[in-house]
N, C-alpha and C positions, 0 to 999 in steps of 0.2 A: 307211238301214242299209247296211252295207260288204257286197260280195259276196262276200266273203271269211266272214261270218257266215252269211250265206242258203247258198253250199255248204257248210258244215260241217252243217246243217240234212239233206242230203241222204244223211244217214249214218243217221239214225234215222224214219225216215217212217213218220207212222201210216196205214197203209194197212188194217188190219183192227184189229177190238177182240173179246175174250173176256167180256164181263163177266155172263155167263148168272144169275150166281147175284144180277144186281137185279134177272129179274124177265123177262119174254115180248121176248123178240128180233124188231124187224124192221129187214133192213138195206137202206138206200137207197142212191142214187145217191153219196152222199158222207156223209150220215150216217147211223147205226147208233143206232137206238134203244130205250132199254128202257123197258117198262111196269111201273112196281110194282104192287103190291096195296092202295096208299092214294090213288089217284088222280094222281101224278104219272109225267111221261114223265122218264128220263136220255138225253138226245140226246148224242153225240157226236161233234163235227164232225172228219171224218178228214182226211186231206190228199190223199185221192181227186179226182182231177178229171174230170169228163163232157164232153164236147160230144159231140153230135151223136147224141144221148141214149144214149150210151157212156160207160162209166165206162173210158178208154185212160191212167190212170196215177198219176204223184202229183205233187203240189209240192210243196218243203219252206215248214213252216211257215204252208201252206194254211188248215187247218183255226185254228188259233190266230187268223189275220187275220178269218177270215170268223167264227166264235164272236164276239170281243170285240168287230168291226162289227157285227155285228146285236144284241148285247148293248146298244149303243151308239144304235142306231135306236131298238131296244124301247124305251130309259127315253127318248128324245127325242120320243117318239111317244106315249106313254101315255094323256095324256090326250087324244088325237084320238081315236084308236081304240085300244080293247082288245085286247091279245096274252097271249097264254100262258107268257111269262115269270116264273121265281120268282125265281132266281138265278144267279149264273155264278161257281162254286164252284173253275173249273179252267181254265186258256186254253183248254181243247180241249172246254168240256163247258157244257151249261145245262140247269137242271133247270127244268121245265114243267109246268103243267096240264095232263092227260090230253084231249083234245081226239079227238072223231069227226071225220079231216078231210073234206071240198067236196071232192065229187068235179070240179072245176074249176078248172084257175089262172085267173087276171084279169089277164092283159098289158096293159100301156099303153103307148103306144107316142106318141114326138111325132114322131118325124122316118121318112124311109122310107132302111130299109137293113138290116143283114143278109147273111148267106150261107148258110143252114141253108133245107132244106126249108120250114119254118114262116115263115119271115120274111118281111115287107112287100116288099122289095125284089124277093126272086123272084118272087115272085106278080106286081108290077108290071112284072118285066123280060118276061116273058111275055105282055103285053099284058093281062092282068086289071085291071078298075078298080075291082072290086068285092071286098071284103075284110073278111070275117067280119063282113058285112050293112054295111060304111061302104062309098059311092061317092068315089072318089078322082079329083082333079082332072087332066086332062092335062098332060102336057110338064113332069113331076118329073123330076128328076135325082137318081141315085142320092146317100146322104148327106141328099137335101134334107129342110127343115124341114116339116110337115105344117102347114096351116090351124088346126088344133086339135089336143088330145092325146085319143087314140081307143081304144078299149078293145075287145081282139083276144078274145076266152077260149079257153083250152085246154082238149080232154080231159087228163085227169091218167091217163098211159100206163103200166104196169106196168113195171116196172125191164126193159130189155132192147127193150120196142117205139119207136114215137114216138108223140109228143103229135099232135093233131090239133088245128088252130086251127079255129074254125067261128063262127057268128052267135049273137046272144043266141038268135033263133029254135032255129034248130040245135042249141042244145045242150039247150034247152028239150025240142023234141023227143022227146030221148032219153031224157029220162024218169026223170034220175038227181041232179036237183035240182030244188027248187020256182023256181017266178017271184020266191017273195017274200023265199025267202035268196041266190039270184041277183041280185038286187035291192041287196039290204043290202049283200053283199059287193061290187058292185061300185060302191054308193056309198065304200064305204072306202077299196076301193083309189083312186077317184079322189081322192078327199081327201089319203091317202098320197102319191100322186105329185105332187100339188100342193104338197106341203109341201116332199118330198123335191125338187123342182127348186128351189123358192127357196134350200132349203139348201144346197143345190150350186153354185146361180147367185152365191151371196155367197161362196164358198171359188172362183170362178175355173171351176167346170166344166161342164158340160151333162149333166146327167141324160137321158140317149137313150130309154131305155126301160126297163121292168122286168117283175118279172112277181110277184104274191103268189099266197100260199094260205093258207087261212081253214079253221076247223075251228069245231066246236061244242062246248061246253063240257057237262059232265055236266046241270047246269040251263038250258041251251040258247040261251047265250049263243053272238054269232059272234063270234068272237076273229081275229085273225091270226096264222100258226103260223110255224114254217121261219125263215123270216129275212126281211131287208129293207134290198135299197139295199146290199148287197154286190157286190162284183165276178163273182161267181156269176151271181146273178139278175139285174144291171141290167148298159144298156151308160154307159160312160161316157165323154165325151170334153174335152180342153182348150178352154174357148171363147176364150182369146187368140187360138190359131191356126184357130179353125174356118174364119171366114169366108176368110181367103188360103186356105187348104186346099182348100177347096169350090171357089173361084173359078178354081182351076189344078186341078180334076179328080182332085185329091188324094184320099186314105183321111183323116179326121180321126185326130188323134192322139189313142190310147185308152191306158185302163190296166185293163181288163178282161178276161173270158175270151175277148175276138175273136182277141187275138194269138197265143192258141194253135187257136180254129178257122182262121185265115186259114194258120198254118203247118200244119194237118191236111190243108186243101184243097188248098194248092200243092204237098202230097205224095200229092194226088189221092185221100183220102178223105173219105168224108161222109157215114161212117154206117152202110158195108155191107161186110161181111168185115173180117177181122182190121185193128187198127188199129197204123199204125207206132210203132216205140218212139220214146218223145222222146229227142233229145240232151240230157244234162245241162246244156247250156249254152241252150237254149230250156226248161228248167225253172225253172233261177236264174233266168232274164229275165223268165218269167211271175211267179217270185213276187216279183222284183223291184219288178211293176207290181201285182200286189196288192198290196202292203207300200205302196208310194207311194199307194194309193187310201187307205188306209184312214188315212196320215198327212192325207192331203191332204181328205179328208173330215172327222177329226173336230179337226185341228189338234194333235196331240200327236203324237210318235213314236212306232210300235211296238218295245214292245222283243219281243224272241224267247226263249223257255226253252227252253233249248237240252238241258233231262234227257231220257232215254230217257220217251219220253209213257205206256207204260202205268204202269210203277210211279208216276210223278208222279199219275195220272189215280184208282190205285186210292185213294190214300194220301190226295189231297183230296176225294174222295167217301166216305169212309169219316169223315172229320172232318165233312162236311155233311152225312151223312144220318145220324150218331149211331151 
């Protein structure tokens, strides 16, 4: 896509939604959801962007990349595992089963690296070889490839705190899911990520890590909710250049949310106090790189709609829900 399209995107950002009258409002980190009253959720992916579990701005045309990627995951996934997708009515929108979600994400994670609090890397740089109950081998190098792909879980932190990574032990513990949907769910995600790297591995890229979340369905079924294998939730990098990249000490080349943590950090944030405004020109660039993921993942172009999103947004949900 010309960047001449991606800024002109920059004019109308969906950064909030009004749509109270489908139904109980909760708004997250980047989406905004509504509950009706016949058991579906109306999710709205915004063009919010988080790190450092800060919601510090928007991309243009965020929301559109990350909806239609995980749109795209969901029917590519379906029969592995069960998700809570109905439909995708609108670039910005997908209507869902009502789902109680796991109070737990399920990270998986193959290589060690990272710059956030939560991440392999730090923990390693600090001299820890122990990590969310996996013992980690000596003399890794930042970037490097892990033995196996290992499975981190998160608390799922209330908008505004941070996540806490911890052990299956650990989170057991706390006494806010059973062993044996802990269990389930994290048989899925292993399954997902297994899938999700071959599928990467034949499109040219490395599937780094990622992270799901699982809900339970009114008959108590575990589904998987949120999304999957977007530039959001997973890291992604080129495997052409990984290995010369790795071997001179290099950053792999990514098209994920890192290139906007890594420009947080060298502006010496990471999470605490006000966070700095982006330059409009590391906005285009990030969404740049989300645009390229998600061509380069499902093999088709994105195209962008470039209407003002709410009135688009009210006028195709108002034809899908009757």
């Amino acid at each position: 896509m010309k960047l001449e399209t991606i800024q002109q995107g920059l004019a109308h950002p969906l950064d909030a939604t009004d749509l109270d009258d489908l139904g109980t409002k909760y708004e997250g980190k980047v989406r905004d959801n509504y509950t009706t009253g016949d058991g579906r959720r109306i999710i709205v992916v915004t063009d919010r962007i988080s790190a450092f579990d800060r919601v510090i701005g928007t991309l243009p045309f965020k929301g559109q990349v990350l909806n239609q990627l995980a749109g795209w995951w969901f029917e590519e996934t379906r029969e592995l595992v069960p998700n809570h997708m109905i439909s995708v009515p609108d670039p910005c929108v997908m209507i869902a089963r009502e789902c109680e979600p796991l109070p737990v994400e399920m990270v998986m994670r193959s290589y060690v690296t990272g710059v956030t609090s939560t991440s392999i890397w730090t923990h390693y740089a600090r001299g820890e070889r122990v990590f969310c109950g996996h013992r980690l081998p000596e003399g890794l190098r930042q970037n490097e490839q892990l033995p196996e792909p290992i499975l981190t879980p998160s608390t799922k932190a209330e908008k505004g705190d941070h996540d806490v990574s911890a052990s299956r032990e650990a989170i057991l513990e706390m006494g806010r899911i059973s062993a044996e949907d802990f269990d389930a769910a994290a048989e899925m995600a292993a399954r997902l990520f297994a899938f999700g790297q071959k599928v990467c591995a034949d499109r040219g890229l490395i599937l780094v890590d990622t992270k799901y979340e699982f809900g339970k369905t009114s008959d108590g079924e575990i589904v998987v909710i949120d999304e999957i294998h977007t530039p959001d939730s997973s890291r992604f990098w080129y495997a052409e250049s990984y290995a010369e990249r790795f071997a001179a000490g290099e950053s792999p080349e990514s098209f994920d949310k890192e290139y906007v943590r890594r420009w947080l950090a060298a502006e010496g944030y990471r999470g605490d106090g006000p966070a700095p405004t982006i330059p409009d020109e590391v906005r285009v660039e990030a969404s740049r790189r989300y645009i390229e993921a998600c061509d380069a993942i499902r093999g088709d172009a994105f195209e962008a709609n470039l209407e003002p999103p709410m009135a688009r947004i009210r006028r195709n949900l108002a034809g899908a829900l009757g």
